[in-house]
N, C-alpha and C positions, 0 to 999 in steps of 0.2 A: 520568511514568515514573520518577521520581527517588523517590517517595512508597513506590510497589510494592513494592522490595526489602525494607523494612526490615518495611512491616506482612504482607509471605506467609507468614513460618513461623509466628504465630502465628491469623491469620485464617480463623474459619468460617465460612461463609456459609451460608443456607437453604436445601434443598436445589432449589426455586423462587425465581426473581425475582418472581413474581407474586404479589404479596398477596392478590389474591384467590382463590389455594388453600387459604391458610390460613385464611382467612375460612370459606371453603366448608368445611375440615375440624373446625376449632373448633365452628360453627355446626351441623351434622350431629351431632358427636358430644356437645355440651351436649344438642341434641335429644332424641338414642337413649340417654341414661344417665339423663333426669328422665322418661322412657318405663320403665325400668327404676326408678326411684326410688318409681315409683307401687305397684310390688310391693312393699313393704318391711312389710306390714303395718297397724301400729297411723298412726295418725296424725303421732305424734310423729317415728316411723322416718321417714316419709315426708319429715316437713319437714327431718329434721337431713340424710337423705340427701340431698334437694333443695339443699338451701342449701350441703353439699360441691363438688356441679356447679357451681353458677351463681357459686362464689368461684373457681374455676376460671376459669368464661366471662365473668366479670366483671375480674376480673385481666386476660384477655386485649387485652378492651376498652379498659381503662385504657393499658395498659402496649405494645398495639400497633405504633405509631408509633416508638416507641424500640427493641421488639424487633428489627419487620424492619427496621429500619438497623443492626441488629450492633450492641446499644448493649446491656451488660449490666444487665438488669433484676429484681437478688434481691427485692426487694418481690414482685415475679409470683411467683420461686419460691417465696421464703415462704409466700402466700398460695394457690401450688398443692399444695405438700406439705399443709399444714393440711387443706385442703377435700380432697384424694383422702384424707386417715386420717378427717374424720370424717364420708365418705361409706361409708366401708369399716365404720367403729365400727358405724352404722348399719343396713348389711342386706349380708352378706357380699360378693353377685355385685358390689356396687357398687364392687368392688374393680378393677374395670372402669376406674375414672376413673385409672387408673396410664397404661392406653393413650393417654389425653388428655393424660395432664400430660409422659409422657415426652421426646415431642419437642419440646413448648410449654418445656422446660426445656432443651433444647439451643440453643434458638434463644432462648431470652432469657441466654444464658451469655456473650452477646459473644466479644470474641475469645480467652477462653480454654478450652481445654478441660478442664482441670482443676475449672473452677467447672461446668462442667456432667457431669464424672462425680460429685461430692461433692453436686450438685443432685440427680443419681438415684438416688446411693447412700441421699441422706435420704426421696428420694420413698419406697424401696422400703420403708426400712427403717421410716419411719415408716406406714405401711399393714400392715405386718408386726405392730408393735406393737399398733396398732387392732383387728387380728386376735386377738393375745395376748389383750387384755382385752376380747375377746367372748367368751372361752372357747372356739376353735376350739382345733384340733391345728395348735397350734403345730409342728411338729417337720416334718410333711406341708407347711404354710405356707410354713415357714421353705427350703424346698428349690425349691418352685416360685417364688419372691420370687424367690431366688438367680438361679435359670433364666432368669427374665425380665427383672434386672438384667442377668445379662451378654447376653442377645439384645438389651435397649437400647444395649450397649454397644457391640459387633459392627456394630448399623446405625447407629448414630450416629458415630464412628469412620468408617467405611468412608464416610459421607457428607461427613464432616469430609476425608477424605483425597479425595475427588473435588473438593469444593470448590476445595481447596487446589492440588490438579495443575492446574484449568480456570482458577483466577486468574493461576498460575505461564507458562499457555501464554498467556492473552491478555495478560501482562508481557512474554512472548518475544516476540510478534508485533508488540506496541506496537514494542518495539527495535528489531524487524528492519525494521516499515515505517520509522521515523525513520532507520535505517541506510541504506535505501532510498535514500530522500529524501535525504540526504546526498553518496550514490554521484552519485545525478543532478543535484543541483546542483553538486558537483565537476566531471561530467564535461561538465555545460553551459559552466560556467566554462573550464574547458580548451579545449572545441570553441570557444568566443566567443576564448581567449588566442589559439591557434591561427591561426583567419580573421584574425585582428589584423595576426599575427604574419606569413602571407602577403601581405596589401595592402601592409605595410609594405615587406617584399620588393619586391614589383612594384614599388610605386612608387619605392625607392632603383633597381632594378634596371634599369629601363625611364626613366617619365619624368624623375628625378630627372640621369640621364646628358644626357638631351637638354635639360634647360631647360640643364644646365653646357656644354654644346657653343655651345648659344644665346649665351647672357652673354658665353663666352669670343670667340666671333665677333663681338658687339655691339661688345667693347672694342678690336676694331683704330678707328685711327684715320679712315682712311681706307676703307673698305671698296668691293670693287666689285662689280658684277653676280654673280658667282659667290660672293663672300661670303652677299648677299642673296639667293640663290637655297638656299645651305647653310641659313642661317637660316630659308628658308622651308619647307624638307625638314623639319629638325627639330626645327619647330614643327606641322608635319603628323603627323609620327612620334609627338609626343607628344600630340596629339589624337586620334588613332588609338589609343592607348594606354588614356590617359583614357575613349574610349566602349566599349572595351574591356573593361577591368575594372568599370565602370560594368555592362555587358552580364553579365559572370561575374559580380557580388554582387548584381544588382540584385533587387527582388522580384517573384517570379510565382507568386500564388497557389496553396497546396494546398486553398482549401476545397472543391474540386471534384476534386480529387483527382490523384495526378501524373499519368497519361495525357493530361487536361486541361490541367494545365499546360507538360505538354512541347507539347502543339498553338500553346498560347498562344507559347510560347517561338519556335516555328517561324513560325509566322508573325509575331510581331512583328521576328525575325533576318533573313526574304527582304524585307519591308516596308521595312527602314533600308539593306539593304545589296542589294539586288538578287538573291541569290544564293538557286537555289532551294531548297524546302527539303520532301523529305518526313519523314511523321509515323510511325510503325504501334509505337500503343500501346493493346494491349486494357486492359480493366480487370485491374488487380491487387491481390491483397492483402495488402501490406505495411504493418508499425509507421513512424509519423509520420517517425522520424527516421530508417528507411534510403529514405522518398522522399527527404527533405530533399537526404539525400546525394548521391542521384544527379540530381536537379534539379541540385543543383550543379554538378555531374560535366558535364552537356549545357552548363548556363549557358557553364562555362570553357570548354571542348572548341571550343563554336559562335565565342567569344570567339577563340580561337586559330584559327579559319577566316577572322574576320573580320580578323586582321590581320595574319598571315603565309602562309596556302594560296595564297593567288590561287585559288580555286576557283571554279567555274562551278555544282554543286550539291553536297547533303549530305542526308545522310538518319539518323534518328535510330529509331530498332529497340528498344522496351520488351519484353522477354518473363519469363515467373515461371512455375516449377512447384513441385513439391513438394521441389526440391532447394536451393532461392534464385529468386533475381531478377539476368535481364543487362541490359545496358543498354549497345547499341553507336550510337556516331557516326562517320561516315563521309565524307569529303569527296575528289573528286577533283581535290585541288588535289597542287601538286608538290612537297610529301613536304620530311621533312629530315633528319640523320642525329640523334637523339636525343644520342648519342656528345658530339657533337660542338658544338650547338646547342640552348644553352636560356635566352637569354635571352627574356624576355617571355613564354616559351610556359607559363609555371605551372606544369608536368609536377611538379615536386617540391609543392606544394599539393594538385596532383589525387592522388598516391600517399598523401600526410597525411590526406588527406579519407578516403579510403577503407578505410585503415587505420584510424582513427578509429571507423569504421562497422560494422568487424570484416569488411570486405570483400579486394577487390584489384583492381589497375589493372593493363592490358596495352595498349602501344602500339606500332600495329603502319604504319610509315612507308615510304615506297617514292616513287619520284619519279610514280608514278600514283595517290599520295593516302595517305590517314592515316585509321588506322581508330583509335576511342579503346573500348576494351571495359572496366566496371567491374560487378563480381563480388560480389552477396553471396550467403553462404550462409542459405537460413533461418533466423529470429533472429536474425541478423544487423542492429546499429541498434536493438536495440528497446530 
């Protein structure tokens, strides 16, 4: 991408990638001109016309390889101006071989244009000449030359300038995917800082309180039954913590796609914890990373049933139209005032997550349960 800038104002490129059009047009046209060379008369005509073509189509041969890579090749020009004047000196119509050499002169001009207007100017003008000392009307000559110098000019230019906008846009598009690319490793980086950033949380939040609660009770000296009974509260508190967030981070496959993996979810959550669990996820079609997100979104949610609802069941609700994708969890367990209560519960992760996503969280708590609904709009994550 760095190379781009500096060679596009000057670079022309063929008006084909393909070598093999030029081949097919060289080869055709050396053809149909020693077809034409064959009229020229006496003998001699014949050969001096012939031999104008084939330093043309011999040139080309040579000098090929270097032309189409944009590699300026005046030997070709030299050796196509020459052979179209003394194909022309030779028998007038062969003045034809200017059609052949025109563009065979643009495209051995490399990247500048300049060497390939001064290439055609000499092409013409040398055919012009040849003309002169055949004794034609010059004056008639010298008018149609001009004509069909600047018609070389006109299309060679105007191909010159497509070339030049086609290289210009797949320069922009190089940038923009690398800019791309960029966005999205930035904003993996940030989503990865993020999750960091929450466990971290949790874990100061949650376990990090209760091992301190533990230690501090260890160190009476004496301890008795109800010491021992606190220490074993919250050492359960923090086990419960621990398969907790284990449960919100842990991995459940997308390569089956999220419906799948929320089933998986659900049943592996009624499996560890008793608690039942319905599914109703049809197929949907959402970009990789607003499943991501709301797998997430269930992983915490169910996490938070598991160790603050007391819930008896829950149920997990996928739907997607054409306006986004919802995604509700549900537990009737006994609720708690948001306001008021949030440790352990992640609430402020799961609103990250989903803004993250270019979504939204809404939780909706009552002492007959806890509803967790997360919102994207289409595109949304992608």
């Amino acid at each position: 991408m760095t190379e781009a800038p500096r060679a596009i104002a000057g670079v022309r490129r063929p008006p084909t990638e393909d070598p093999r059009m030029w081949d097919a047009f060289v080869g055709a046209g050396v053809v149909v001109l020693l077809v034409v060379a064959c009229f020229a008369g006496t003998p001699a005509a014949i050969a001096q016309a012939a031999a104008g073509v084939l330093a043309v189509g011999a040139g080309y041969l040579l000098r090929r390889r270097a032309m189409l890579a944009d590699i300026a090749t005046p030997g070709f020009q030299l050796a196509a101006i020459a052979g179209a004047a003394v194909a022309a000196h030779a028998y007038g119509p062969m003045g034809a071989v200017q059609a052949l050499a025109a563009p065979l002169l643009w495209v051995s001009s490399g990247a500048s244009t300049r060497r390939a207007v001064v290439a055609n100017a000499g092409l013409f003008g040398g055919v012009l000449v040849a003309f002169w000392l055949r004794g034609d009307a010059v004056l008639l000559l010298a008018t149609t030359q001009a004509l069909s110098f600047a018609f070389s000019m006109v299309i060679g230019l105007w191909i010159s300038g497509l070339a030049r906008a086609n290289e210009e846009r797949e320069r922009l598009i190089g940038e923009l995917e690398q800019a791309q690319a960029s966005i999205a490793r930035l904003s993996g980086e940030r989503a990865t800082a993020a999750e960091r950033a929450r466990i971290a949380r949790d874990l100061h939040d949650t376990i990090a309180q209760d091992l301190t609660g533990i230690a501090m009770l260890a160190q009476r000296s004496d301890p008795d039954a109800e010491t021992v009974r606190s220490i074993e509260a919250l050492a359960q508190d923090a086990l419960a913590e621990v398969r907790g967030i284990v449960a919100a981070h842990g991995g459940v496959g997308l390569d089956d796609g999220l419906p799948v993996a929320l089933e998986r979810l659900g049943a592996r959550f009624q499996a560890e914890t008793g608690i039942a669990v319905t599914v109703a996820a049809p197929p949907v079609d959402l970009p990789v990373d607003a499943q991501v997100a709301l797998l997430r979104t269930a992983q915490e949610s169910l996490a938070n049933v598991r160790k603050h609802a007391q819930a008896t069941s829950a149920a997990i609700e996928l739907r997607a139209d054409a306006s986004g994708a919802v995604l509700r969890i549900a537990d009737d367990g006994r609720g708690f005032d948001r306001a008021t209560i949030t440790r352990g519960l992640g609430l402020h992760g799961l609103d990250e997550r989903m803004a993250l996503a270019g979504g939204s969280l809404e939780v909706d708590s009552s002492p007959a349960g806890t509803t967790v609904t997360a919102r994207l709009a289409r595109g949304g994550g992608s």
